[in-house]
C-alpha positions as CSV (number, residue, x, y, z in Angstrom):
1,X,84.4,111.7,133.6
2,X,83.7,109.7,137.3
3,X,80.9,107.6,136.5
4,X,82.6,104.9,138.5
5,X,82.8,107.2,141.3
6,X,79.3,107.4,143.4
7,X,77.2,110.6,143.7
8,X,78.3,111.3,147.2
9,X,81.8,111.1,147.0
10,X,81.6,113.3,144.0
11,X,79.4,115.6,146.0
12,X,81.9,115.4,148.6
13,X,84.8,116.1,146.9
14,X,83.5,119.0,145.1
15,X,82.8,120.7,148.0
16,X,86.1,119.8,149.3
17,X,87.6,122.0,146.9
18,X,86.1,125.1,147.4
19,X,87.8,127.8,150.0
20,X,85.7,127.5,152.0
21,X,85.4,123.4,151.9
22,X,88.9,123.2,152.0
23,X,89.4,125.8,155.4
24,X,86.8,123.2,157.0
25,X,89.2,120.5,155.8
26,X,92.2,121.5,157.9
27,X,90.5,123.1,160.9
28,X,89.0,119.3,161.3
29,X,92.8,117.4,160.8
30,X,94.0,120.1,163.4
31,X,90.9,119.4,165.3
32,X,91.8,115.6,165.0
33,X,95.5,116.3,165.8
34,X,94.2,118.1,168.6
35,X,91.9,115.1,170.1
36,X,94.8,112.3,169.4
37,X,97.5,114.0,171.7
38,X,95.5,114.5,174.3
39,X,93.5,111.2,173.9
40,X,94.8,107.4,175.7
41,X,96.9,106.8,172.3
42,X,98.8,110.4,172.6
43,X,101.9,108.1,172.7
44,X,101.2,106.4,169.3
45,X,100.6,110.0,167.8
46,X,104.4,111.2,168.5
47,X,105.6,107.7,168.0
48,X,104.0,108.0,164.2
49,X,105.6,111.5,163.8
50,X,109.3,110.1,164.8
51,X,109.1,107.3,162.6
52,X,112.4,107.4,160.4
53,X,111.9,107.1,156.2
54,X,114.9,107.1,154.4
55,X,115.6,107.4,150.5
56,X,119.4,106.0,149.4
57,X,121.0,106.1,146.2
58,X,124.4,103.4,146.7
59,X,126.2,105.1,149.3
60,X,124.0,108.4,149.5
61,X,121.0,109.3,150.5
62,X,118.3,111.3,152.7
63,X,116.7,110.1,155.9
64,X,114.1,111.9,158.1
65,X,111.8,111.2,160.0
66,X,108.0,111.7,159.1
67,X,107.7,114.7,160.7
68,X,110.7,116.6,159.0
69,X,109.4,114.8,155.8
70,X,106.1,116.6,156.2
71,X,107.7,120.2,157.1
72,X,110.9,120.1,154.9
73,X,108.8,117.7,152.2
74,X,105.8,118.1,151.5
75,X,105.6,121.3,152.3
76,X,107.6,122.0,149.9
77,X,105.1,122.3,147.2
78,X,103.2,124.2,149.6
79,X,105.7,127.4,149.0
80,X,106.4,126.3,145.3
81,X,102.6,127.2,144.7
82,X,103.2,130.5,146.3
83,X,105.9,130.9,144.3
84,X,104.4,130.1,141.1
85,X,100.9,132.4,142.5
86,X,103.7,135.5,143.0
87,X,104.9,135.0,139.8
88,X,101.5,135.4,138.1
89,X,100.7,138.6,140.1
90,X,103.6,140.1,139.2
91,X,103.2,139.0,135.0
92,X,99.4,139.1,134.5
93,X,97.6,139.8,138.1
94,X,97.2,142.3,140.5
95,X,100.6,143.0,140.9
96,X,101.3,144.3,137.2
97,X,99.4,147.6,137.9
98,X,101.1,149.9,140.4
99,X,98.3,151.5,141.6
100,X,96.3,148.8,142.4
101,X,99.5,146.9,144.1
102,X,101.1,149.4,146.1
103,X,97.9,149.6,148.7
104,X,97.7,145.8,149.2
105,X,101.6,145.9,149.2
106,X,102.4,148.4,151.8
107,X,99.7,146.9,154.1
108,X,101.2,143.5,153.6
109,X,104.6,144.9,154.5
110,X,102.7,147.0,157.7
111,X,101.1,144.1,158.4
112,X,104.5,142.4,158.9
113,X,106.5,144.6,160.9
114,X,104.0,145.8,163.4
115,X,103.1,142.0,164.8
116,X,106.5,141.2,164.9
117,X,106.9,144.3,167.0
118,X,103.9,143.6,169.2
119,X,105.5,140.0,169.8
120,X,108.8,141.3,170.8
121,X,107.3,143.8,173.3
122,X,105.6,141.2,175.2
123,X,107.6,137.9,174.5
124,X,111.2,139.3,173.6
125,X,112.5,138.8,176.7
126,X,111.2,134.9,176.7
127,X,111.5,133.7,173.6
128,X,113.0,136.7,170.5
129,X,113.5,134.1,167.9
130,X,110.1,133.4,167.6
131,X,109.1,137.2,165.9
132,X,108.8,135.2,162.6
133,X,105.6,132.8,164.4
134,X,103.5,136.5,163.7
135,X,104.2,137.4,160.3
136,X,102.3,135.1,157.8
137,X,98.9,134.4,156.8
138,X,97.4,131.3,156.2
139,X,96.0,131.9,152.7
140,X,93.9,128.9,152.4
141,X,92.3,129.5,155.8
142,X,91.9,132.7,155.6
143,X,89.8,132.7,152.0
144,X,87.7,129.7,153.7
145,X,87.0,132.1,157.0
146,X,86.0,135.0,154.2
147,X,84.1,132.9,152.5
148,X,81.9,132.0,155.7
149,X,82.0,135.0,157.8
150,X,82.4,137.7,155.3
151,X,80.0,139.7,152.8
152,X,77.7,137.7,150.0
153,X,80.3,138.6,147.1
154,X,83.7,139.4,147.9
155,X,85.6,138.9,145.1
156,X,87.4,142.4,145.0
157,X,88.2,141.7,148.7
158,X,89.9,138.7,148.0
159,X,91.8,139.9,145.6
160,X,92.9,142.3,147.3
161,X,93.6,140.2,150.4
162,X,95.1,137.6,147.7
163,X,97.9,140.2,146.7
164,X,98.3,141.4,150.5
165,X,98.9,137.6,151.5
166,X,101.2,137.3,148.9
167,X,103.7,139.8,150.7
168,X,103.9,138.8,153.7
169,X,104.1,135.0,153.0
170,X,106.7,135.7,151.0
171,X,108.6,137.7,153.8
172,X,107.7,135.0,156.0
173,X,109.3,132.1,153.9
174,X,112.7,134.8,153.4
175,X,113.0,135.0,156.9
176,X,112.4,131.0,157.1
177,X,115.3,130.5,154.7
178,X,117.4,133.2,155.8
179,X,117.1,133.3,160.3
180,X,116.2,130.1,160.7
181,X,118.6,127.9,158.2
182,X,121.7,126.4,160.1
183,X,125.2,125.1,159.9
184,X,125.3,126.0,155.8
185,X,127.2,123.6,153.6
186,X,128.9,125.2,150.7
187,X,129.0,122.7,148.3
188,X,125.4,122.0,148.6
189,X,124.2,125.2,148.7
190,X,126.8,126.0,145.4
191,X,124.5,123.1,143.8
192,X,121.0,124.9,144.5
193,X,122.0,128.2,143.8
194,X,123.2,126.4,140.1
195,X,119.7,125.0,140.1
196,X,118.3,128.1,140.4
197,X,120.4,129.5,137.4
198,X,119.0,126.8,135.5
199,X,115.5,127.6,136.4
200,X,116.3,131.2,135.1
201,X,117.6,130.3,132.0
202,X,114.5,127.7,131.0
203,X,112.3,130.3,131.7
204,X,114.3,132.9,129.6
205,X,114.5,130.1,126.8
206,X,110.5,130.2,126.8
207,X,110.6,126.2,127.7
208,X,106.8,124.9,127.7
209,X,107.7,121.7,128.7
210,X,106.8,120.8,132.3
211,X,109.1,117.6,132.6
212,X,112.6,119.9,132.6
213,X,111.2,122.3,135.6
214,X,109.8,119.3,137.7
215,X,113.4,117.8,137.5
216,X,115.4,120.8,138.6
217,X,113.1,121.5,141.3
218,X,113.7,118.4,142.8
219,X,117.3,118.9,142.1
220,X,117.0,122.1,144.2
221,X,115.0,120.7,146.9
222,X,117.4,117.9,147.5
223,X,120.3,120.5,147.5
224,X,119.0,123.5,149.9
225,X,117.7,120.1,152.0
226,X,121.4,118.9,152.5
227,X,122.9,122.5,152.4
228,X,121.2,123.5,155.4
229,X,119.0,125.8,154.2
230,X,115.6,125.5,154.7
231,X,114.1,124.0,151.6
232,X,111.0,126.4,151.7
233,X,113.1,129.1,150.5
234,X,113.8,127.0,147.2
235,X,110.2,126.3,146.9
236,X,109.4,129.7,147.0
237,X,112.2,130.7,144.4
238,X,111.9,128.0,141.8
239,X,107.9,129.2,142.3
240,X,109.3,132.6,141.1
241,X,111.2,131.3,138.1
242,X,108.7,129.9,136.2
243,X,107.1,131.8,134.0
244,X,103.9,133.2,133.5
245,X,101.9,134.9,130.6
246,X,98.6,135.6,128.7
247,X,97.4,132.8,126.6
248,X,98.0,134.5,123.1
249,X,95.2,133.7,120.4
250,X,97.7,132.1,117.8
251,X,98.4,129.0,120.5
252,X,94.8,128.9,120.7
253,X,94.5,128.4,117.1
254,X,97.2,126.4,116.4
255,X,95.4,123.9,119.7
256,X,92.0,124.6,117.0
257,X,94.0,123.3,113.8
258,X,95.4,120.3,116.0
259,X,92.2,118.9,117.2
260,X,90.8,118.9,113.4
261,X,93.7,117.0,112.8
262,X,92.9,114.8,115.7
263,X,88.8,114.5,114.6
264,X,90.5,113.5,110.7
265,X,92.8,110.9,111.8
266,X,91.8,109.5,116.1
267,X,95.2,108.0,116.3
268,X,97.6,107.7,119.3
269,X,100.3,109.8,117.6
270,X,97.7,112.9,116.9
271,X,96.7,112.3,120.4
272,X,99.6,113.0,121.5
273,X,100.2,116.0,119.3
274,X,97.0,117.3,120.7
275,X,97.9,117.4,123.9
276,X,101.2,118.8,123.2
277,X,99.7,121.5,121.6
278,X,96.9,122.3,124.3
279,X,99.9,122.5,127.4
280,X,101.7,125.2,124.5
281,X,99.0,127.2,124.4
282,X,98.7,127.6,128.4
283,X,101.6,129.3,130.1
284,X,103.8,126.2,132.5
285,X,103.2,128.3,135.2
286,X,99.7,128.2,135.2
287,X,99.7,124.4,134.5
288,X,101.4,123.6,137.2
289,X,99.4,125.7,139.5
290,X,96.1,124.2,138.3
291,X,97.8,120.6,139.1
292,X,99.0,120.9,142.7
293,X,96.2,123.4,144.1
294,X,93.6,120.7,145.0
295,X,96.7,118.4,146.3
296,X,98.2,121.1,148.5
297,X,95.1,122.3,149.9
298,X,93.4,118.8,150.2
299,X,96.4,116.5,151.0
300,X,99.7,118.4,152.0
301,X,98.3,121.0,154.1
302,X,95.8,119.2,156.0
303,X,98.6,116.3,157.1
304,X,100.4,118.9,158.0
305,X,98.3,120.6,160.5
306,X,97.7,116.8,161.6
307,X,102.0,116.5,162.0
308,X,102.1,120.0,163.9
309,X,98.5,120.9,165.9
310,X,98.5,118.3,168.4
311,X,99.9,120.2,171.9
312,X,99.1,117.7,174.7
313,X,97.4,120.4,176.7
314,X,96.7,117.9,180.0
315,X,99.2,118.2,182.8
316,X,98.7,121.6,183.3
317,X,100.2,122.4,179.9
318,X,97.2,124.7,179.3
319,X,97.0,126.8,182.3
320,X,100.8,127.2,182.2
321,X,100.4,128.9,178.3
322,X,97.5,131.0,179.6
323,X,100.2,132.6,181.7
324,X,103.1,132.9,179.2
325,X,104.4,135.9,177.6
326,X,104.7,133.9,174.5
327,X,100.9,132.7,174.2
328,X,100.0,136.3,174.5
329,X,102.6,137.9,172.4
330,X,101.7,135.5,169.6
331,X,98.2,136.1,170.1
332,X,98.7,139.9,170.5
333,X,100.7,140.4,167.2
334,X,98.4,137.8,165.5
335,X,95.3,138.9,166.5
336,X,95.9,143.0,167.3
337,X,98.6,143.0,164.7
338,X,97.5,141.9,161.5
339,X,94.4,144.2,162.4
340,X,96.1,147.5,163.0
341,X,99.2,147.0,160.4
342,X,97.3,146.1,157.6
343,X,94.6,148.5,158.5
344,X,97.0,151.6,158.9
345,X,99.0,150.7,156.1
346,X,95.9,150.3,153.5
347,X,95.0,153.9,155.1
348,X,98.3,155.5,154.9
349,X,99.0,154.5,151.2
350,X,95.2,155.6,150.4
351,X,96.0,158.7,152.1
352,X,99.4,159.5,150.7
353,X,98.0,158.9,147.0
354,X,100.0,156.0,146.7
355,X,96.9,154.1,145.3
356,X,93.1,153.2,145.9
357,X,91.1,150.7,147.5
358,X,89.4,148.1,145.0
359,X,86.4,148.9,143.3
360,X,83.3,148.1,145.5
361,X,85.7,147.4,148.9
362,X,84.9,149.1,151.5
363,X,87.0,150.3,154.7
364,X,84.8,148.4,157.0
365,X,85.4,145.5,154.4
366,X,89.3,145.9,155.0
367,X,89.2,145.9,158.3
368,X,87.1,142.9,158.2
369,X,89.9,141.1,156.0
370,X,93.0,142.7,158.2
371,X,91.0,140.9,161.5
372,X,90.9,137.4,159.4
373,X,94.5,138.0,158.6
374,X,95.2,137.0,162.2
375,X,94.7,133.3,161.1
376,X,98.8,132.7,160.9
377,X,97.9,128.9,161.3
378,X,100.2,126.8,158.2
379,X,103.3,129.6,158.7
380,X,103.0,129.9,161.9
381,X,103.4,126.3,162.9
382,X,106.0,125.8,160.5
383,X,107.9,128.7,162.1
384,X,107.5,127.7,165.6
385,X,108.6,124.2,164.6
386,X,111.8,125.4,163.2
387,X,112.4,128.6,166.0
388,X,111.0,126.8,169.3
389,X,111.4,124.2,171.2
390,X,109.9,122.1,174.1
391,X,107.5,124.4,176.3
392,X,108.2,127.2,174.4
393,X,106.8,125.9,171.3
394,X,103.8,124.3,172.9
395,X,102.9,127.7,174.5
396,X,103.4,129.5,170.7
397,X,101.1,126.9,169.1
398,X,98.3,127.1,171.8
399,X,98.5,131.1,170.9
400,X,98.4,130.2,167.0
401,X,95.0,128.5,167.9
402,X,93.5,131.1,169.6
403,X,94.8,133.8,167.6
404,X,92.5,131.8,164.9
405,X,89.8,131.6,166.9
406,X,89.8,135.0,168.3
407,X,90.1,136.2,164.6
408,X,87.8,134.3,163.1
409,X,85.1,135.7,165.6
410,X,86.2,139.4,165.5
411,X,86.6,138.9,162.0
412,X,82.7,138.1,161.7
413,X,81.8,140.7,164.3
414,X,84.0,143.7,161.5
415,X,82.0,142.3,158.8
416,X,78.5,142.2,160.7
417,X,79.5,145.9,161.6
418,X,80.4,146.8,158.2
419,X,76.7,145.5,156.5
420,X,74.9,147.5,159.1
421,X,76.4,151.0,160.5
422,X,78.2,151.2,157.3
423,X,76.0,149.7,154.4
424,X,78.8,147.4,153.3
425,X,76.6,144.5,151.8
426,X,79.4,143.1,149.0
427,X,82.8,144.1,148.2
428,X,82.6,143.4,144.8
429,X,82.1,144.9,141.3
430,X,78.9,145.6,140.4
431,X,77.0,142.2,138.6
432,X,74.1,144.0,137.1
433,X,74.0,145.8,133.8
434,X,73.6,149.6,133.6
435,X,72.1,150.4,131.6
436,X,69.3,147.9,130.8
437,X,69.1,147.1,127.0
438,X,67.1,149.4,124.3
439,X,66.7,148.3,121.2
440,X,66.2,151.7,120.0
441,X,69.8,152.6,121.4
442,X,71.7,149.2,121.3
443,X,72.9,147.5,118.5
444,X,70.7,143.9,119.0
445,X,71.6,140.9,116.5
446,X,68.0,138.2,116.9
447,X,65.0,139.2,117.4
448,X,64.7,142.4,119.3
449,X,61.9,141.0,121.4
450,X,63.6,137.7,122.7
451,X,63.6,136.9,125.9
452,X,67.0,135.2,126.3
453,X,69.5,138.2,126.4
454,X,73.0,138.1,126.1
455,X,74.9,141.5,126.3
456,X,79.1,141.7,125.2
457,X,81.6,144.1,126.0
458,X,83.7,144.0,123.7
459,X,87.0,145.3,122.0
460,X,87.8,145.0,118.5
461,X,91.0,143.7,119.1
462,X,90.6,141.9,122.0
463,X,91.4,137.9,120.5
464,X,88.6,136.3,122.6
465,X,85.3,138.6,122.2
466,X,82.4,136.5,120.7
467,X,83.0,136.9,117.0
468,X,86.8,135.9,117.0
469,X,85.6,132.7,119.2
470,X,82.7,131.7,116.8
471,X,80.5,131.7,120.3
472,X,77.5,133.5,119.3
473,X,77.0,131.0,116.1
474,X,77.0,127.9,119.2
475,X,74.7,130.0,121.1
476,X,72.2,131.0,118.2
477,X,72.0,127.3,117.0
478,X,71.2,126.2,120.6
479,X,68.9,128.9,121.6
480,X,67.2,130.1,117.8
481,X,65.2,133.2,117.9
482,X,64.9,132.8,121.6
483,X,67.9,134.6,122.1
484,X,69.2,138.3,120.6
485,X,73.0,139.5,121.5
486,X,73.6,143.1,122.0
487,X,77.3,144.6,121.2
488,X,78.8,147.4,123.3
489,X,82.2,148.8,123.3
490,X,84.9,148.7,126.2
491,X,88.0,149.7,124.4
492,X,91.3,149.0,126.3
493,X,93.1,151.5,125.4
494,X,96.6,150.4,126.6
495,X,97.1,146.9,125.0
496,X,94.9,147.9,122.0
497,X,96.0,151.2,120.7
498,X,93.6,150.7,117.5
499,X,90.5,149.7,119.3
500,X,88.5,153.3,120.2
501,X,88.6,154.4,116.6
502,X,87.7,150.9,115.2
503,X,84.8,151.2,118.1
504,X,83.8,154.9,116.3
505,X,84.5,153.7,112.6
506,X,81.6,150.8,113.7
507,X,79.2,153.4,115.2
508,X,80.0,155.9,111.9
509,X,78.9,152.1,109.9
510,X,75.6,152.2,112.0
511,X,74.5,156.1,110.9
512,X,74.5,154.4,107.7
513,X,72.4,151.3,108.8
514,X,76.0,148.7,108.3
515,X,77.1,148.6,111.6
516,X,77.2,144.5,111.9
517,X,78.5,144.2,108.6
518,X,81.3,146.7,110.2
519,X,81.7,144.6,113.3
520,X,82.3,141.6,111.2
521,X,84.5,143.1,108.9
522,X,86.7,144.6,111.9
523,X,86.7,141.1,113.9
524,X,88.0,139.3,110.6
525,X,90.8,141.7,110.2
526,X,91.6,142.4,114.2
527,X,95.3,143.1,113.4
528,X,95.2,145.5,111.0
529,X,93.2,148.5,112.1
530,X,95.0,151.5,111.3
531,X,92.6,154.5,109.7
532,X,93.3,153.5,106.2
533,X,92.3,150.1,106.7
534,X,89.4,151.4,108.6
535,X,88.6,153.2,105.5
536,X,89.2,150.4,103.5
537,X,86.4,148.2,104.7
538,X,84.0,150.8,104.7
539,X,84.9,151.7,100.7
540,X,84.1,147.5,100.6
541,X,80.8,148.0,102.5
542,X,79.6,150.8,99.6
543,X,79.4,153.6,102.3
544,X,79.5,156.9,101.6
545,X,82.6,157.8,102.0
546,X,82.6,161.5,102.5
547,X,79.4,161.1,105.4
548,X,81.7,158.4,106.8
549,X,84.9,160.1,107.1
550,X,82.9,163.2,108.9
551,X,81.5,160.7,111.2
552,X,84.7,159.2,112.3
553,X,86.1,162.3,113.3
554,X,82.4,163.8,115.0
555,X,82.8,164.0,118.8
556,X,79.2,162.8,119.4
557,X,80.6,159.1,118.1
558,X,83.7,159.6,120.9
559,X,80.8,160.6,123.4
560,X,78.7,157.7,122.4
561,X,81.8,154.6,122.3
562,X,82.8,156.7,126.1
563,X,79.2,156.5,127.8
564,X,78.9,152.7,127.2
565,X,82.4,152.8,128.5
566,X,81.4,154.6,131.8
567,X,78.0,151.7,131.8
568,X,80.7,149.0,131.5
569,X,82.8,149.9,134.4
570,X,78.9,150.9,136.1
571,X,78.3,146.9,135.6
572,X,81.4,145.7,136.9
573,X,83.5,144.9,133.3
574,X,86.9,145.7,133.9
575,X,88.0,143.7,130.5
576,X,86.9,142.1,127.7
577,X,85.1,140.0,126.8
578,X,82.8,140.5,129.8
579,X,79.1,139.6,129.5
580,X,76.5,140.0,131.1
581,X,73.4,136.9,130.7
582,X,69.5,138.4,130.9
583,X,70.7,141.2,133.2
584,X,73.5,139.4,135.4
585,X,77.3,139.6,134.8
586,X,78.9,136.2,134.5
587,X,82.1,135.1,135.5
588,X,84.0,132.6,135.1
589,X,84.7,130.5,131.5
590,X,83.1,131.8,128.8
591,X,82.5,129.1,125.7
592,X,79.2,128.5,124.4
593,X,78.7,125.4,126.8
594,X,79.3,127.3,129.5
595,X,77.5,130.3,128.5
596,X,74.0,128.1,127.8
597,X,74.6,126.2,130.9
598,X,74.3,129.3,132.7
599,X,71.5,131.3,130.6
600,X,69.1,127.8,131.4
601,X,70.0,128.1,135.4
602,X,66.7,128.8,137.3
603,X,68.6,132.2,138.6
604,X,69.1,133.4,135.1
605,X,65.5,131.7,133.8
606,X,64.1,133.9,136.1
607,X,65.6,136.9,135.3
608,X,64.7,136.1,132.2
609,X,60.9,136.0,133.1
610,X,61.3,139.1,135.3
611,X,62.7,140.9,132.5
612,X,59.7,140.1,130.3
């Protein structure tokens, strides 16, 4: 795809855009910032910064300069990604379940109101309006910290931290729009709040076009820009109104159908076609999301810590911060804050019943991820830039940088603690399958003896398990008798209502030596899987009928389709498909190339070989 582009930039660039490559990122432009203000050429760096750029249209139009274009532009898309990452939680994420949201949401909201009430105790007197400086998290930074400092796999934690973040950015951008926006202008702000009606009703109209949202998003930014308000609370919103959803199966097919139109006929007007039907098939929300997070976290965020970290800290600018009440209260309610709100409030809620920790987290692990969520960074210096001014706001941004500092290290000193007084070595699900395969117990398709192994738990009507996808006919033709599959059941009982008796109806097949021709059967027919149809394929299979019907309703078959649903959850599968390659559960994409990719890595090769 870049083979113009050479090896090391690739390399580069690659690792650019992982967390951890990307919290690297803007510590160095804040770094740079940093070095340029207090450097010969400071002068240069504020003259850049207070360059004016307009944009006219005839006789109307926006000027700023750069500075304002980076806060009130740019970062923009910054929110609108929040936005759109709120918007999944709430429709397919962590924030669809109440029991696993309300812990992460009460300690977001406890991890809001308790720094701002730290701040005001020491700085209220100095400096109240800048309460808001405390109550974000840089997400981006705060992921990249994790991903240095914190334990080998994390990934419960991070979601978990994910959906607390979520909170109290949003809070912070509300109070953004609502404290800190001044001198309103009706007509304006009649014009964005229109926008945002339109926004509402594309969504509601189930519009999968990008084009239309793009243009009333800019609409809306232009509008809330003029009106007075500050134009991250429209990025935020729009974020909100654009809607989010499960891929559904039939959007996959119908992409399937298209691209054998496209292999019959390679013409610009299929091409087209194509790709129309691939951006159907994937909800807007999610496409736009996958197109601005590399340019917000690589571009937009790290000019922006360039624009608003560089505090010339000679003159005695420094020393004169070390002995503010506002350095200290920021760092306080940064630092001390974020640890004991989000920490008491993940407690409280766990203690109340409200909810439950993650699976595989920890409460070493939390406090661990409450201590990184001191890193305000991003919302803080947008905060300070819009509530401070002059001395005020250099001695809140020198807090803001050691608030990070001073959280990053504590952070790693929680986690450190965590490992070893408390045995917290991941904070993840369980990656390795319990229990290991039998062929005397499991149902295994190949040669029983084959020392590839690839394990499935699936549902029968779950759209995406291996035999709706065609993926184990890829991997068979790739691998030949070096590789056996092995079925196991994880029905989910909630979104498919059929899929426990199907699951019994294919072990009753298997007491009568037809359980594969069952699973295919039940695969081909996913949507109708009622007891009579269930019936119906086994009266097509020849079974008996009478030994078949006593089977489906014999409690050992519930016992059996309910242990290797205890073993899933065991392994860390929480859905379907999930599978799990000589031993190891994989994550990530799950189509044939990706699956051989993976099963002819040297980790998985050796498993392999330790396995035989």
């Amino acid at each position: 795809m870049h083979e113009n582009r050479p090896d090391w930039l690739t390399t580069l660039i690659d690792r650019l855009r992982t967390e951890t490559g990307a919290a690297l990122l803007l510590a160095g432009f804040a770094l740079i910032a940093l070095i340029w203000a207090n450097s010969p050429w400071s002068a240069s760096y504020e003259a850049l910064w207070h360059t004016p750029l307009g944009i006219h249209l005839g006789g109307t139009g926006i000027e700023l300069d750069l500075h304002h274009w980076v806060n009130d532009g740019l970062m923009v898309l910054f929110f609108f990604l929040i936005g759109l990452e709120v918007r999944q939680e709430l429709a397919v994420g962590s924030l669809r379940e109440r029991r696993r949201a309300l812990v992460p949401l009460v300690a977001g909201l406890t991890g809001v109101l308790v720094p701002a009430a730290i701040y005001l105790a020491i700085a209220g007197r100095e400096a109240a309006s800048g309460w808001g400086v405390v109550i974000g998290t840089d997400t981006a930074f705060l992921l990249g910290v994790l991903a240095l400092v914190g334990p080998a796999m994390s990934n419960q934690l991070r979601v978990f931290l994910l959906t607390l973040t979520v909170v109290d950015d949003f809070l912070a951008v509300a109070v953004i729009g609502v404290v800190y926006s001044e001198d309103l202008k009706l007509v304006p702000l009649l014009v964005a709040v229109a926008t945002l009606g339109l926004l509402a009703l594309l969504g509601r109209s189930r519009m999968w076009r990008s084009a239309p949202y793009v243009v009333l998003v800019v609409v809306l930014w232009g509008a809330t820009l003029v009106s007075g308000v500050h134009p991250s609370l429209a990025g935020m919103a729009a974020g909100l109104l654009v809607p989010a959803a499960m891929t559904q199966r039939r959007h996959v097919e119908d992409a399937k159908m298209l691209f054998r139109d496209y292999w019959q006929s390679p013409e610009a007007r299929v091409a087209r076609t194509v790709r129309a039907g691939l951006a159907r098939s994937i909800s807007v929300n999610e496409r736009l999301h996958d197109v601005l997070r590399s340019p917000v976290s690589l571009v937009v965020v790290p000019i922006f810590a360039l624009a608003n970290a560089g505090v010339d800290l000679r003159g005695g600018v420094f020393a004169t911060a070390l002995a503010s009440p506002i350095t200290w209260g920021v760092v306080a309610g940064l630092v001390i804050g974020k640890l004991v709100g989000i920490s008491l409030g993940a407690w409280a809620s766990v203690r109340l019943g409200l909810g439950r920790l993650p699976d595989g987290v920890g409460p070493g692990s939390v406090l661990g991820g409450a201590t990184l969520s001191g890193i305000g960074f991003t919302m803080a210096l947008l905060i300070i830039s819009l509530a401070l001014e002059g001395e005020q706001a250099d001695d809140a941004t020198i807090g803001v940088l050691i608030a990070l500092v001073l959280s990053t290290a504590l952070g790693a000193l929680v986690f450190r603690l965590a490992r070893v007084r408390w045995g917290e070595t991941t904070a993840d699900l369980p990656t390795r399958l319990t229990p290991d395969v039998d062929p005397d117990r499991d149902h295994v398709r190949g040669d029983p003896d084959a020392p590839v192994t690839v394990v499935e738990y699936l549902d029968f009507e779950c759209p995406f398990c291996a035999r709706a996808t065609g993926m184990w006919k890829d991997l068979h033709t790739h691998f030949g008798d070096r590789v056996r599959y092995v079925a196991r059941h994880l029905p989910l009982d909630e979104p498919h209502p059929h899929a426990r008796l199907a699951a019994v109806a294919s072990e009753a097949a298997a007491r009568q030596e037809r359980f594969w021709e069952m699973h295919d059967l039940l695969f081909a027919h996913q949507s109708h899987l009622t007891q009579a149809d269930l019936r119906g394929y086994a009266d097509d299979l020849g079974l008996d009928m009478e030994a078949f019907d006593a089977d489906c309703e014999d409690p050992d078959l519930f016992d059996l389709v309910e242990r290797q649903e205890r073993g899933a959850h065991a392994s860390g599968a929480r859905g379907t498909p999930t599978f799990f390659l000589n031993g190891i559960r994989h994550r990530g994409p799950h189509d044939a190339r990706t699956l051989i990719a993976a099963l002819e890595s040297p980790e998985s090769a050796a498993a392999a070989r330790r396995r035989s």
